[in-house]
N, CA, C and O atoms as CSV, one atom per row, in Angstrom:
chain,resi,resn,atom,element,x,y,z
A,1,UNK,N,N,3.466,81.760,239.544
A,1,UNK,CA,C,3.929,82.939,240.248
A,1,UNK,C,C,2.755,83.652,240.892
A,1,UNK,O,O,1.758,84.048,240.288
A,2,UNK,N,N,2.993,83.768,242.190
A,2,UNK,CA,C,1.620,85.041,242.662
A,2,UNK,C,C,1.898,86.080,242.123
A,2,UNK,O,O,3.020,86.523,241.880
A,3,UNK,N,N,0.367,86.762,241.792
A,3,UNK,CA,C,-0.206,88.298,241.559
A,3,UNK,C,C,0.833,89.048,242.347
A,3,UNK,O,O,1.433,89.914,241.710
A,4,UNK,N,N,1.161,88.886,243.600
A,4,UNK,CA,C,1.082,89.775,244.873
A,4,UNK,C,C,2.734,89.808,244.682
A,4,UNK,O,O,3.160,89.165,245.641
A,5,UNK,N,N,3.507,90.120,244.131
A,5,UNK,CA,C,5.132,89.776,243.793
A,5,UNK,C,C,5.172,91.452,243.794
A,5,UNK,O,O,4.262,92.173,243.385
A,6,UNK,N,N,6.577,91.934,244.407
A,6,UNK,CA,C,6.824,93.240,243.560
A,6,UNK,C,C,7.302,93.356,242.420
A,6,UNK,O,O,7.951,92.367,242.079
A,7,UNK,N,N,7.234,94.372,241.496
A,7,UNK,CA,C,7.462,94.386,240.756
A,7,UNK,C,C,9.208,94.945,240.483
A,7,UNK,O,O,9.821,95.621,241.309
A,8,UNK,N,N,9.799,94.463,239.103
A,8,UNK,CA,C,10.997,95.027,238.718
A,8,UNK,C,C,11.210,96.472,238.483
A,8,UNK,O,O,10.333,97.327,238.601
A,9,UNK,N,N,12.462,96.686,238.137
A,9,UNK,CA,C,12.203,98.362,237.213
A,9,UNK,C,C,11.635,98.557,236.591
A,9,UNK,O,O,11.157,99.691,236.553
A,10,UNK,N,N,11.150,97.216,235.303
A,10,UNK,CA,C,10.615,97.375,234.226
A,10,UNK,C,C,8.833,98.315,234.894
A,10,UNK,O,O,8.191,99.128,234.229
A,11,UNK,N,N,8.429,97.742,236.544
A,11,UNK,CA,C,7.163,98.329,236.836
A,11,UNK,C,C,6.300,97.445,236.147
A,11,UNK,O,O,5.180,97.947,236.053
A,12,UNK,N,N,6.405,96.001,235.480
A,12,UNK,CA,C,5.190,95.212,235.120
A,12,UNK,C,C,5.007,94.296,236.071
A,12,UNK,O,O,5.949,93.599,236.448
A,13,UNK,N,N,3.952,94.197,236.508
A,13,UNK,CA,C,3.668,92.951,237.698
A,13,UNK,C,C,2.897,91.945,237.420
A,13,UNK,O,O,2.207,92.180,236.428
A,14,UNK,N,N,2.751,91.078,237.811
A,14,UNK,CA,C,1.792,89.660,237.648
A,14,UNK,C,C,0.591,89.894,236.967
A,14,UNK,O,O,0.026,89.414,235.985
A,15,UNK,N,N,0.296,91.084,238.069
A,15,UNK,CA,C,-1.076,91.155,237.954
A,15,UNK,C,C,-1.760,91.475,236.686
A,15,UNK,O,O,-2.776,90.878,236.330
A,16,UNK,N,N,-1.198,92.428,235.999
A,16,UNK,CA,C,-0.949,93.354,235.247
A,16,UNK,C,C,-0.546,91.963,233.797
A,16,UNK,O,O,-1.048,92.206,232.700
A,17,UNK,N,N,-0.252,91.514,233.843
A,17,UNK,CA,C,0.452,90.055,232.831
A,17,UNK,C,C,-1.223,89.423,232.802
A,17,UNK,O,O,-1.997,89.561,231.855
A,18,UNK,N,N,-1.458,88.860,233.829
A,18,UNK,CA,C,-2.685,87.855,234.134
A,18,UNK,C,C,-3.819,89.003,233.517
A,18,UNK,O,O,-4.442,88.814,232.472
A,19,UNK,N,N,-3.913,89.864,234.121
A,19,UNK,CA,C,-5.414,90.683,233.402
A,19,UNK,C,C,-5.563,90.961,232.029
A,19,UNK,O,O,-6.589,91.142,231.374
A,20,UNK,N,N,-3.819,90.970,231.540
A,20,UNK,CA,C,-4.225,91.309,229.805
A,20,UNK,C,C,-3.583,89.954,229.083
A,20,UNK,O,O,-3.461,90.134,227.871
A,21,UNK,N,N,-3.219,88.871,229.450
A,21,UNK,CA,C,-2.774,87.872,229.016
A,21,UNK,C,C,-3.178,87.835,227.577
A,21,UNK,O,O,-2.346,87.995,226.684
A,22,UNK,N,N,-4.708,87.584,227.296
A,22,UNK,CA,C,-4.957,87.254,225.912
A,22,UNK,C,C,-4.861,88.506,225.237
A,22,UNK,O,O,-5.361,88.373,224.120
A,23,UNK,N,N,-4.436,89.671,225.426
A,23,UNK,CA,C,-3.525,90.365,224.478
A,23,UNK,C,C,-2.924,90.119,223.830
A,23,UNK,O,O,-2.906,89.919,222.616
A,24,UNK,N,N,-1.694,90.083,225.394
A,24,UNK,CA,C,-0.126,90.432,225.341
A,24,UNK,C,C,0.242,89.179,225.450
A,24,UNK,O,O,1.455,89.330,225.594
A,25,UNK,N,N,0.037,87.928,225.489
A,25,UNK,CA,C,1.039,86.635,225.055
A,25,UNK,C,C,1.346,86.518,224.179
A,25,UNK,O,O,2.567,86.364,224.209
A,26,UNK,N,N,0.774,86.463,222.724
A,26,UNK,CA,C,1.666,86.311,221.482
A,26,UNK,C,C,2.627,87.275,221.344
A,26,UNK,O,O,3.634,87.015,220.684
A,27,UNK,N,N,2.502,88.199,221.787
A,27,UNK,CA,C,3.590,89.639,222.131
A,27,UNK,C,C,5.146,88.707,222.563
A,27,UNK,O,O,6.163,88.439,221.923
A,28,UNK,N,N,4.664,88.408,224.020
A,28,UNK,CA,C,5.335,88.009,225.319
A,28,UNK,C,C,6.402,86.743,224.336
A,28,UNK,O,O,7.631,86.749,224.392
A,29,UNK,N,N,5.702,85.893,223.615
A,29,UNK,CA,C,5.923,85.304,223.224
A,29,UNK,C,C,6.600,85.351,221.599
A,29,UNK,O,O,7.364,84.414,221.368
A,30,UNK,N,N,6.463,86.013,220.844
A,30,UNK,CA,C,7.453,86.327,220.078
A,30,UNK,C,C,8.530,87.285,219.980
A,30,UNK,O,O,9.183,87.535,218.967
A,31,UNK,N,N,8.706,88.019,221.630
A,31,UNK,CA,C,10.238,88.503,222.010
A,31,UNK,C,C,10.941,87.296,222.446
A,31,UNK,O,O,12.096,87.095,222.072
A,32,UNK,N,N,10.058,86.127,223.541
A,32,UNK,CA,C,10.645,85.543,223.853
A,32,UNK,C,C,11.489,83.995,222.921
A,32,UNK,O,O,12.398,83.249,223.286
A,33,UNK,N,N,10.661,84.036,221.638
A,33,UNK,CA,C,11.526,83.292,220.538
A,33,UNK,C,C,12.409,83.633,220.191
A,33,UNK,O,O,13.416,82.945,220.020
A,34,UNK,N,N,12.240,85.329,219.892
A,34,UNK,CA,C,13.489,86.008,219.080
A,34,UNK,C,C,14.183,85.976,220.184
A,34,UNK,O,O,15.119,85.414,219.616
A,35,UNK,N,N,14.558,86.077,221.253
A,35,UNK,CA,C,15.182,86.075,222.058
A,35,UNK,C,C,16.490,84.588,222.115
A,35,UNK,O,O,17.710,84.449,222.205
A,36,UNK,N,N,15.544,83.938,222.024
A,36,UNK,CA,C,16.234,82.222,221.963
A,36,UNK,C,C,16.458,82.150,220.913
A,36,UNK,O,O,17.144,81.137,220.780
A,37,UNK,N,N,16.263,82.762,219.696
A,37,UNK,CA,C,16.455,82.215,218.420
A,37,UNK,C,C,18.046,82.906,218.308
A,37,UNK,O,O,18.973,82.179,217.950
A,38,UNK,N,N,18.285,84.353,218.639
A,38,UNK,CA,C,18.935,85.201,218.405
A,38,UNK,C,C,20.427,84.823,219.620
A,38,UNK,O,O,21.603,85.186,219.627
A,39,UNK,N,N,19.631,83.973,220.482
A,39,UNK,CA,C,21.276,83.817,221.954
A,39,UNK,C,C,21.454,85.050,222.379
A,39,UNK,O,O,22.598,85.401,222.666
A,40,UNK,N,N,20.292,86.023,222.515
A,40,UNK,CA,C,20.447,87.087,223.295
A,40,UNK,C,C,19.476,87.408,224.046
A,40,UNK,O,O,18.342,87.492,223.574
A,41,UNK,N,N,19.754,87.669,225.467
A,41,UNK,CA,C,19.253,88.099,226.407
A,41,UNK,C,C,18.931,89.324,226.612
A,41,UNK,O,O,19.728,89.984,227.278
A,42,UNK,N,N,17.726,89.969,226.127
A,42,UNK,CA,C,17.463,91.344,226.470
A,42,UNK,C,C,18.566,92.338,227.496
A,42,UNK,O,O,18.948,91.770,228.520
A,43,UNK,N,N,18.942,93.393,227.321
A,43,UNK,CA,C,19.672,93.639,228.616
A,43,UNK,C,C,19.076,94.316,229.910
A,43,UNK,O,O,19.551,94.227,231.042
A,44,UNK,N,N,17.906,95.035,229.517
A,44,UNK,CA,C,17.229,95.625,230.359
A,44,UNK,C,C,16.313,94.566,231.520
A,44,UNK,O,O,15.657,94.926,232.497
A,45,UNK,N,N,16.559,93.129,230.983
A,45,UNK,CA,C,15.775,92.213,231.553
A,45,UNK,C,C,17.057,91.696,232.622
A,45,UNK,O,O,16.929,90.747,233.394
A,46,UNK,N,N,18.130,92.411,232.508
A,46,UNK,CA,C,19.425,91.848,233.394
A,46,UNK,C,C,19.323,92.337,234.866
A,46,UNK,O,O,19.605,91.739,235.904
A,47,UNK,N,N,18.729,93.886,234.621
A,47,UNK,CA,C,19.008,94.571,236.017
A,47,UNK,C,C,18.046,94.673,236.773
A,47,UNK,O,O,16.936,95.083,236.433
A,48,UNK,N,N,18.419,94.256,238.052
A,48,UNK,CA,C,17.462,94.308,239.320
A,48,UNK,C,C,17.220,95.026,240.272
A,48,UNK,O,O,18.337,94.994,240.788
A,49,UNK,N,N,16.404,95.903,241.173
A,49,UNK,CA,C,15.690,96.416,241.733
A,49,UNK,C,C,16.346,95.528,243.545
A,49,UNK,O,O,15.784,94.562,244.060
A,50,UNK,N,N,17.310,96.077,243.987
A,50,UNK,CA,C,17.854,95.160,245.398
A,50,UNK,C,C,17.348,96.003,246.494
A,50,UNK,O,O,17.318,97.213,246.716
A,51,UNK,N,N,17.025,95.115,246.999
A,51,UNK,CA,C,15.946,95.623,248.695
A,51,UNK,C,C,16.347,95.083,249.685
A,51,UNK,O,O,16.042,93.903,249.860
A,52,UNK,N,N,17.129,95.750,250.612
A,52,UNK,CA,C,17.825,94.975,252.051
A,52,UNK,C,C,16.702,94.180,253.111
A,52,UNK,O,O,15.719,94.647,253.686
A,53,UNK,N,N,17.133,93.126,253.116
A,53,UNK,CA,C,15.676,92.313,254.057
A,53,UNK,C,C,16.162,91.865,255.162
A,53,UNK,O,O,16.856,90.849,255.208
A,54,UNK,N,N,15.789,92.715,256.384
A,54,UNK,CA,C,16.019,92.651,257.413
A,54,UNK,C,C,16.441,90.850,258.013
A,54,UNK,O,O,15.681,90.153,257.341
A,55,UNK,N,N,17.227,89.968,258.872
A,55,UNK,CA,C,17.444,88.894,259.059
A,55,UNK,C,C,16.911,89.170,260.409
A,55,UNK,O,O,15.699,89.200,260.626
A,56,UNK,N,N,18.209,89.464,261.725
A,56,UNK,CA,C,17.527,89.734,263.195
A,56,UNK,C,C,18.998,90.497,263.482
A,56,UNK,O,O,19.946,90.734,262.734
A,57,UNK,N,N,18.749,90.784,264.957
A,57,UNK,CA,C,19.766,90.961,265.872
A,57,UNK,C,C,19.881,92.744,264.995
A,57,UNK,O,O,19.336,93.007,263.923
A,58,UNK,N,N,20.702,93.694,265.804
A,58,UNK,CA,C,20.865,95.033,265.693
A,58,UNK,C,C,20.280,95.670,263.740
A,58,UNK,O,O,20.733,95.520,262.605
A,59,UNK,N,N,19.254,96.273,264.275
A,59,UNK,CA,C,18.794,96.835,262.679
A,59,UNK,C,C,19.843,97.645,262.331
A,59,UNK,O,O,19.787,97.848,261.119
A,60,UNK,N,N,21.020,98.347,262.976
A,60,UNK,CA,C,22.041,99.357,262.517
A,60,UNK,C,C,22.799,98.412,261.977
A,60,UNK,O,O,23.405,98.995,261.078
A,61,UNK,N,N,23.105,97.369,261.988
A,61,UNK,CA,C,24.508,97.083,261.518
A,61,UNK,C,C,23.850,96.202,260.033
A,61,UNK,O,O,23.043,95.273,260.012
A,62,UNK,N,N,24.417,96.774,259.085
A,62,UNK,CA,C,24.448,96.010,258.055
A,62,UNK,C,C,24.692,94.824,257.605
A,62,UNK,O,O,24.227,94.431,256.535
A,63,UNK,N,N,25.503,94.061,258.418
A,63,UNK,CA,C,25.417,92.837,258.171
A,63,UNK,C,C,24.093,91.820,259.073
A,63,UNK,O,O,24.110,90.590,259.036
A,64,UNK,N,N,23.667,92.140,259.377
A,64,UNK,CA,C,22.016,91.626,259.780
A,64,UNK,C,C,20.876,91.729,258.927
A,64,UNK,O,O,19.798,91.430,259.441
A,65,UNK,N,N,20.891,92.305,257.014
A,65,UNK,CA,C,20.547,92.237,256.137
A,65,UNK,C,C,20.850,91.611,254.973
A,65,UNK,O,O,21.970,91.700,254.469
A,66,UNK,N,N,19.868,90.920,254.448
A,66,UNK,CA,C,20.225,90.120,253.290
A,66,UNK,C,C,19.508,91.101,252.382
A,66,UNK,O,O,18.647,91.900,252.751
A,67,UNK,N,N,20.246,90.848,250.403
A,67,UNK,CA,C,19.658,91.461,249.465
A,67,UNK,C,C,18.467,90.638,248.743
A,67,UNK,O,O,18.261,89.443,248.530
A,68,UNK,N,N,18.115,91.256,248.602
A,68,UNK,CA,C,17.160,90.944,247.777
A,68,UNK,C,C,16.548,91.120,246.203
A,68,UNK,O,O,15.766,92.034,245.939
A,69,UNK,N,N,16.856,90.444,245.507
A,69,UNK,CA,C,16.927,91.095,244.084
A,69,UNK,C,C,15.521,90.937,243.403
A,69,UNK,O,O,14.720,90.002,243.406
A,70,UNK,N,N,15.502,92.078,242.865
A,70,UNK,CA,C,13.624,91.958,242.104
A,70,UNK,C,C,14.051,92.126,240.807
A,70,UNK,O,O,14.537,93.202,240.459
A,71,UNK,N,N,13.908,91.016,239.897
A,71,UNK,CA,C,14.157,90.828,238.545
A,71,UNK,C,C,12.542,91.281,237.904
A,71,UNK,O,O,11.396,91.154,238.336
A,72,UNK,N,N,13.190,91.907,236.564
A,72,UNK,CA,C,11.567,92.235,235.844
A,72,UNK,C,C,10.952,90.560,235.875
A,72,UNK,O,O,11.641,89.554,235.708
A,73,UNK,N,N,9.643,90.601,236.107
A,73,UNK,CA,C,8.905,89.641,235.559
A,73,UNK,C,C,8.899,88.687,233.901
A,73,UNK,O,O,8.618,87.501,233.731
A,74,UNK,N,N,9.189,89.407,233.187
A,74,UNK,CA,C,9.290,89.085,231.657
A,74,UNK,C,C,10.657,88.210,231.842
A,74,UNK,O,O,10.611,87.008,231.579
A,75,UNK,N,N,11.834,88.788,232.280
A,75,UNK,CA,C,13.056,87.626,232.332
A,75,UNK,C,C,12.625,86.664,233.171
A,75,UNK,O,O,13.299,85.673,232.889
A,76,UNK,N,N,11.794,86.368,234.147
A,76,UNK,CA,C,11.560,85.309,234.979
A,76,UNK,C,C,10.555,83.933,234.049
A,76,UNK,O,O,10.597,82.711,234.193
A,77,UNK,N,N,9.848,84.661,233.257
A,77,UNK,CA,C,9.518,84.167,232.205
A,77,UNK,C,C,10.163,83.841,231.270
A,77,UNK,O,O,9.754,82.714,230.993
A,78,UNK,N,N,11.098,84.172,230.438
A,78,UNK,CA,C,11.962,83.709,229.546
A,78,UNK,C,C,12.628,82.609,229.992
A,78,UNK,O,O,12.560,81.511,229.442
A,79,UNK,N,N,13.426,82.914,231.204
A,79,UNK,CA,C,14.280,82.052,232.088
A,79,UNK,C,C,13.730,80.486,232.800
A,79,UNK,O,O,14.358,79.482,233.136
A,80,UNK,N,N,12.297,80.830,232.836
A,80,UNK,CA,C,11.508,79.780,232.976
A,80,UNK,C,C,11.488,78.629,231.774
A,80,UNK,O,O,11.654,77.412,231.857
A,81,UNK,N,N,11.242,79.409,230.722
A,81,UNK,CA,C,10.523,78.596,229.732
A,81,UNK,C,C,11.902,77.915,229.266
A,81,UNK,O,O,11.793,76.848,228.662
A,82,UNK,N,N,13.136,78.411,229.481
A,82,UNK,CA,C,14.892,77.778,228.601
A,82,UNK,C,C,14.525,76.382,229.968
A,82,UNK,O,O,14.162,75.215,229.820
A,83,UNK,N,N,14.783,77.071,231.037
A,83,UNK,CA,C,15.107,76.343,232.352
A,83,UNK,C,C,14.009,74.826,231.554
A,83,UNK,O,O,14.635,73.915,231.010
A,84,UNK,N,N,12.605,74.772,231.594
A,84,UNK,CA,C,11.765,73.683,231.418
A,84,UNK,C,C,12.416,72.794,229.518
A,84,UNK,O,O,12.528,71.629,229.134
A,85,UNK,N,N,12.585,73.716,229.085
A,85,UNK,CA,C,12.586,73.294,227.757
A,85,UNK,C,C,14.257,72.305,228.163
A,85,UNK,O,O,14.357,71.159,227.723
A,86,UNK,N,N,15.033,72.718,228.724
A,86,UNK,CA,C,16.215,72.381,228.636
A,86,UNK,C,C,16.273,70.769,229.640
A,86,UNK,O,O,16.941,69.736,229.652
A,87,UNK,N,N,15.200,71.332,230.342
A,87,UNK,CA,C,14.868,69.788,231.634
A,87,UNK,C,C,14.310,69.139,230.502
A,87,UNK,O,O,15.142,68.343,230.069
A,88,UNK,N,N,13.247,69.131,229.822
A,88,UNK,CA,C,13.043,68.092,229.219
A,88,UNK,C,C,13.494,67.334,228.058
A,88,UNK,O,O,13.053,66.267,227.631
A,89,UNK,N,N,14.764,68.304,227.466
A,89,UNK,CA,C,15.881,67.550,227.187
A,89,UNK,C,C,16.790,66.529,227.179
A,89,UNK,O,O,17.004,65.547,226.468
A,90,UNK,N,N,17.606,67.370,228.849
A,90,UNK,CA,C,18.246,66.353,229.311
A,90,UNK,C,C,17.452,65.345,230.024
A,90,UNK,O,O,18.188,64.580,230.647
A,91,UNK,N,N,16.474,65.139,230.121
A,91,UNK,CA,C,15.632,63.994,230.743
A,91,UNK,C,C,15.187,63.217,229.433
A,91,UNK,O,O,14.481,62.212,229.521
């Protein structure tokens, strides 16, 4: 993932992950067990931050915008690690 991403509601960004990593990973990482262990999905990691992104043709009319959803960083991570664990499963 690039540094340069906006950030979610949660307000944690890449960057911010990467500079304190050897902190905060065993952290990162034992919500994200209990998380899988438990079959629950944080809920605050559900809601997203939507930003209309201009497409072309008349900026007034609303349908010439697509949404855009900014998920916290931490669910993109969780969601990552099921997504890989689950590929190398079924493979």
């Amino acid at each position: 993932m690039s540094a340069i991403k906006a950030t979610g509601l949660d307000g944690i960004s890449c960057k911010l992950l990467k500079l304190s990593a050897e902190i905060i990973v065993p952290h990162i990482v034992n919500i994200c067990n209990a998380s899988i262990n438990s079959t629950h999905f944080p809920r605050p990691w559900k809601n997203a931050r939507v930003v209309p992104l201009y497409k072309s043709g008349d900026t007034n009319d609303v349908m010439n915008y697509r949404p855009i959803y900014v998920l916290p960083i931490l669910s993109k991570l969780l969601e990552r690690n099921v997504h890989n664990h689950l590929y190398m499963y079924l493979t």
